[in-house]
C-alpha positions in Angstrom: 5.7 30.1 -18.6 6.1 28.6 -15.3 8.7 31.7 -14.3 5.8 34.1 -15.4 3.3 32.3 -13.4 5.9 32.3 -10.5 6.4 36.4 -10.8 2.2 37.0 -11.3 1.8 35.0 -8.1 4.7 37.4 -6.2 2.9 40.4 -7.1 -0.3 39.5 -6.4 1.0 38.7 -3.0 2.9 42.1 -2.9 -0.1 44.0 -3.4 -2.9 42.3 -1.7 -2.1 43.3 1.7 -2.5 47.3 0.2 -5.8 46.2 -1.4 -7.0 44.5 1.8 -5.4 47.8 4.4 -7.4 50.0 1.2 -10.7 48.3 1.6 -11.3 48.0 5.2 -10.2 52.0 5.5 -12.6 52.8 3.3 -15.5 51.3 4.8 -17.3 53.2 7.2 -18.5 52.0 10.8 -21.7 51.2 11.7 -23.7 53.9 14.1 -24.5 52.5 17.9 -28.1 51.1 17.8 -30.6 53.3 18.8 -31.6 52.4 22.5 -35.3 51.6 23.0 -37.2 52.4 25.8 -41.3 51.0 26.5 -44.1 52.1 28.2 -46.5 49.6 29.5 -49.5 51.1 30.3 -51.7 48.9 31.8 -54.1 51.5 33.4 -54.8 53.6 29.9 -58.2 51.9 29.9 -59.4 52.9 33.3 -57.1 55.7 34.1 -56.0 57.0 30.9 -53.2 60.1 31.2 -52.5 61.4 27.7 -50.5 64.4 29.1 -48.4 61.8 31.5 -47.6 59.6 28.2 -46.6 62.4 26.2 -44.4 64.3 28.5 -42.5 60.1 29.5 -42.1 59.8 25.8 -40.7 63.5 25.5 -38.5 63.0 28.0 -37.0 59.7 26.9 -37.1 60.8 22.8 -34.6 63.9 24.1 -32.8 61.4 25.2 -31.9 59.4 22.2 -34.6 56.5 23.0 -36.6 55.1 20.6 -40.2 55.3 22.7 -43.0 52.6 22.0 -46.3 52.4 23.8 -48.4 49.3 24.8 -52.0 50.0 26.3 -55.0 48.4 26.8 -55.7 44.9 25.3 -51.9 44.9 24.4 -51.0 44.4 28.2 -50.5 40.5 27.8 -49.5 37.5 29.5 -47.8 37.1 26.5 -46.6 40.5 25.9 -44.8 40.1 29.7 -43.0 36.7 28.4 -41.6 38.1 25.7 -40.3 41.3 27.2 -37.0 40.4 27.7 -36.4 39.4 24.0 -37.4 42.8 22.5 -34.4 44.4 23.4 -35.3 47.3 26.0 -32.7 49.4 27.6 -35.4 51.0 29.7 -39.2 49.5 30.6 -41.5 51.5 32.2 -44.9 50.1 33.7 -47.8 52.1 34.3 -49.5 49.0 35.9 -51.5 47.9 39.0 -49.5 46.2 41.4 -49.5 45.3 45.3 -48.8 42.1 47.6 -51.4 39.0 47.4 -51.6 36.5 50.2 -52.6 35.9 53.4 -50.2 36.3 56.5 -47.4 37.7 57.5 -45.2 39.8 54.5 -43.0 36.6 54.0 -45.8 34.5 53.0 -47.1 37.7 50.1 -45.7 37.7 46.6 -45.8 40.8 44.4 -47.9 40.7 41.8 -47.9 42.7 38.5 -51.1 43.4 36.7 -51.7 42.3 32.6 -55.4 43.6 31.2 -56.0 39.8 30.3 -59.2 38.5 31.8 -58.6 35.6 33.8 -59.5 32.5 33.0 -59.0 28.6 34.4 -58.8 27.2 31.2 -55.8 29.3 29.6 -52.1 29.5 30.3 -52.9 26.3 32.2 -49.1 25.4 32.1 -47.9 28.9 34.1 -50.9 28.1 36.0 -50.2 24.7 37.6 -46.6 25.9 38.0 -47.9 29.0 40.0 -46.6 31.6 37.9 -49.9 33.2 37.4 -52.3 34.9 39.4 -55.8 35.7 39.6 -55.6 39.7 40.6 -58.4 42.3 40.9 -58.8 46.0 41.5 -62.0 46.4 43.9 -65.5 44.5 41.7 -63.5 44.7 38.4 -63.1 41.1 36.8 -60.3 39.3 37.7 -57.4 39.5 35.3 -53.8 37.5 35.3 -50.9 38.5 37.2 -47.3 37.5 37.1 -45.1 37.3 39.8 -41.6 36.4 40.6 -41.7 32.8 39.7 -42.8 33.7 36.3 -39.8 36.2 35.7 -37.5 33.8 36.3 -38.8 30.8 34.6 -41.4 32.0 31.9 -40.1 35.4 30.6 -38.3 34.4 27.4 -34.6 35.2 27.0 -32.8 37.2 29.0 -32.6 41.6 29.8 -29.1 43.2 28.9 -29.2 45.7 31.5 -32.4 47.2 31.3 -34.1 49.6 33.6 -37.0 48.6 35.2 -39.3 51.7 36.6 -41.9 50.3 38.5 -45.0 52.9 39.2 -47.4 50.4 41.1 -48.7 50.0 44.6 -46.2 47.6 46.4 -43.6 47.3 43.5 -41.0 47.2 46.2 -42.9 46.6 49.3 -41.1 43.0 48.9 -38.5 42.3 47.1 -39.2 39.2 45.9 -40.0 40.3 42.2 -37.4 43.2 41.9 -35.2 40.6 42.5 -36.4 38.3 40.1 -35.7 40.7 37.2 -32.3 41.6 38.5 -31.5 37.9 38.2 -33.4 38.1 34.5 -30.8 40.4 33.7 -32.3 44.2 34.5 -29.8 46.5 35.4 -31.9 48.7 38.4 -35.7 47.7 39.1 -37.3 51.3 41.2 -40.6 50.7 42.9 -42.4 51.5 46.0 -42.6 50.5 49.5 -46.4 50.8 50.4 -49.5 52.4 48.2 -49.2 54.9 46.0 -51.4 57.8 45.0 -51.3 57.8 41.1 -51.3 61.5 40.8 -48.4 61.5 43.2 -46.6 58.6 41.5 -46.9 60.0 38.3 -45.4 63.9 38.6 -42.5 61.6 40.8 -41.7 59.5 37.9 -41.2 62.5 35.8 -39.0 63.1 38.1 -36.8 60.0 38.3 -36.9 60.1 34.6 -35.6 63.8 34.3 -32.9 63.2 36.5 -31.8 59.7 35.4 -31.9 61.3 31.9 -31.4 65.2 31.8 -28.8 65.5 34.4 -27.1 61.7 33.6 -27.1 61.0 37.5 -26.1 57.6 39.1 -29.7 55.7 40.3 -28.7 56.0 43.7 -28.6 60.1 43.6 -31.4 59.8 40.9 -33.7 58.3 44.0 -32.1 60.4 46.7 -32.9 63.5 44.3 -36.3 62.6 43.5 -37.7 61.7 46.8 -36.1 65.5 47.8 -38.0 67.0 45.5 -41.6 65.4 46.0 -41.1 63.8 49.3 -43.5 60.7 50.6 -46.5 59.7 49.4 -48.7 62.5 51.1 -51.6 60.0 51.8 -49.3 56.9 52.6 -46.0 57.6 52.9 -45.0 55.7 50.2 -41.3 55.8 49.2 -39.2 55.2 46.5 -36.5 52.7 46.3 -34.4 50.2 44.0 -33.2 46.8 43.3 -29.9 46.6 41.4 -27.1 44.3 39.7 -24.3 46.5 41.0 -22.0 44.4 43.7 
């Protein structure tokens, strides 16, 4: 008996490297995850562009990204924290932006609109920390911003190499917060050095997009190409420039 058990035990050893070299050829490997892309539009409920959104998420969609859309009351404080935890390759704002403070441009901090009314009494910790702003377009109420300090140390998480497309006013005037979300972990943050017309900024994003997607070119010949083809800001001279991890 103990000679049988001996010679099972031999055999099984025999054979279970075939069954193991048989079942791990035979399973198949799992597909790349589907990149993800988002559009933040914070303007929709003032300065809605159906036409814009549909040709961004066209152009992304041909390019394998999975699209989703936040407008309107979605445009959160807490919809900006989380950002970095959802998992976006590519992030996209359609948002109010531009430089608050008094002073010299050293003393301004960018500031990146949400469509939450402001109030004293909420996010009181961001608040006493400085991470929030009061901003306002013209007599609208005044809603929250974020700036810099609240990439770094309130966004949750961290990016894995996303691409942040900045369309607002000022995105890159200073480079305080394209920095910030280099350090969070984005990849290449675009914006723009001065005011921007939104018609303008919009037919130039479509642009950038086309030739960061459709042609697969570097960022840096992405810009150069882009600002070729629609030149400055006719009204400001606004132009287009980046922020990025590469040494």
């Amino acid at each position: 008996m103990r000679n049988l058990i001996f010679r099972s035990l031999a055999l099984f050893i025999l054979l279970a490297p075939e069954l193991f070299l048989f079942n791990s050829c035979s399973e198949q490997p799992l597909p790349p995850p589907e990149p993800r892309a988002a559009i933040i539009d914070q303007l929709n409920p003032s300065l809605p562009d159906p036409a814009f959104i549909e040709q961004t998420t066209s152009i992304l969609q041909n390019d394998s990204f999975k699209v989703d859309y936040y407008q309107g009351a979605q445009i959160t404080v807490d919809l900006y924290r989380k950002l970095p935890s959802l998992g976006y390759s590519l992030i996209l704002f359609r948002a109010h932006s531009g430089l608050l403070g008094n002073g010299s441009k050293t003393n301004q901090k960018t500031c990146l609109f949400t469509n939450q009314l402001y109030s004293p009494t909420s996010e009181i910790g961001d608040q006493l920390t400085n991470r929030l702003v009061q901003a306002r377009v013209n007599q609208d109420p005044p809603l929250f911003g974020i700036g810099a300090d609240f990439v770094s140390h309130s966004m949750q998480s961290q990016f894995n190499g996303t691409t942040v497309i900045m369309m607002g006013c000022s995105s890159l005037e200073s480079d305080d917060l394209a920095r910030a979300f280099v350090a969070k972990g984005a990849s290449l943050y675009t914006g723009w050095n001065a005011e921007v017309d939104l018609g303008y900024v919009e037919n130039a994003t479509l642009t950038l997009l086309n030739r960061l997607a459709g042609n697969n070119l570097l960022p840096a010949a992405a810009i150069k190409e882009t600002m070729q083809a629609a030149g400055p800001d006719p009204y400001s001279g606004a132009e287009l420039y980046s922020c990025s991890s590469a040494k």
